[in-house]
N, C-alpha and C positions, 0 to 999 in steps of 0.2 A: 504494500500500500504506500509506505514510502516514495516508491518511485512515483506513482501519481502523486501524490501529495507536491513532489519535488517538480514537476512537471506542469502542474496547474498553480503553483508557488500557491499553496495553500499550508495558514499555518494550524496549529492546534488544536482552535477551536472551532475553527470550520472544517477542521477533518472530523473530528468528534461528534458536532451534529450530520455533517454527510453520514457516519456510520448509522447513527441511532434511525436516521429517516429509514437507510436503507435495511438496518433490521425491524423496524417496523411494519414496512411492505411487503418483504418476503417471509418474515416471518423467523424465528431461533434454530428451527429445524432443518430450512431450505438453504440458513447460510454455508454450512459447509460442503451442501452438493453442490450449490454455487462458486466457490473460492474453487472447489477440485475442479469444476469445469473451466473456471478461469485459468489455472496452471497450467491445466491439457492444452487450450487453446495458445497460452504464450507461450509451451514447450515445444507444441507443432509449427507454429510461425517461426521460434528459432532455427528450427531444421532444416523447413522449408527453405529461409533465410541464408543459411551455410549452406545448402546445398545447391544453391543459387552460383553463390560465392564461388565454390570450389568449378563451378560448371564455366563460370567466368574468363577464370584462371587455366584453366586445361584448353578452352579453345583461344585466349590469347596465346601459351604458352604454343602450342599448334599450331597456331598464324606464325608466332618465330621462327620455328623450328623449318616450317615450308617454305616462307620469307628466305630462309639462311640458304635453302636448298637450289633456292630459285635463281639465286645470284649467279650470276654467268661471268667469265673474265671480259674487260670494255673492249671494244673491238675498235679499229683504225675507222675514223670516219671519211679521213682522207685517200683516195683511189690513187693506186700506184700505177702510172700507166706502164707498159710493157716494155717498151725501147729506152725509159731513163732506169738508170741504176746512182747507187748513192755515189759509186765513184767519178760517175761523168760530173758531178756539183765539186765546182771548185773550190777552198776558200780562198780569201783573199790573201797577200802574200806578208808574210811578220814586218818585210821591208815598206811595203805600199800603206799611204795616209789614206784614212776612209775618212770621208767627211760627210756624215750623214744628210745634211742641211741643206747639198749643192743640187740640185737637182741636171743642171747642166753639163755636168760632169757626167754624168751617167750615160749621157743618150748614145 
């Protein structure tokens, strides 16, 4: 009861008459078939709850795992044509100034 109590921030004396109304309505006899039904019912929402949970986790943890599987190595998006090879690309010579900036030098 606490936990409602804590929940609906009710103090002392308003938990005290909440009980007495509600043993009045149902009655001294019907309260503990009541409270056992109450139990049942939050001990099957727990379950329900965790087993929710765990169901959660097993198909995130399976989306990784096929995630991980699926990854393929990147591939060249650049096309090599057939007739250039890496040796025909010259670089430029330790001796010769590159001057990025000239554009007329280049042509």
């Amino acid at each position: 009861m606490s936990l409602i109590a804590s929940f609906m921030n009710l103090a002392g004396p308003d938990l005290i008459v909440i009980l007495l109304i509600i043993l009045v309505l149902f009655g001294a006899k019907k309260l503990p078939e009541l409270a056992r039904g109450m139990g049942q019912a939050v001990k099957e929402f727990q379950k329900a709850k965790d087993e929710f949970s765990d169901e959660l986790h097993k198909a995130g943890k399976s989306e990784t795992e096929t995630a991980k599987a699926d990854v393929k190595p990147a591939q060249s998006t650049v096309p090599r044509s057939q007739g250039e090879s890496a040796a025909s690309v010259t670089p430029p010579q330790s001796n010769e100034a590159v001057t990025p900036g000239n554009k007329a030098d280049q042509v």
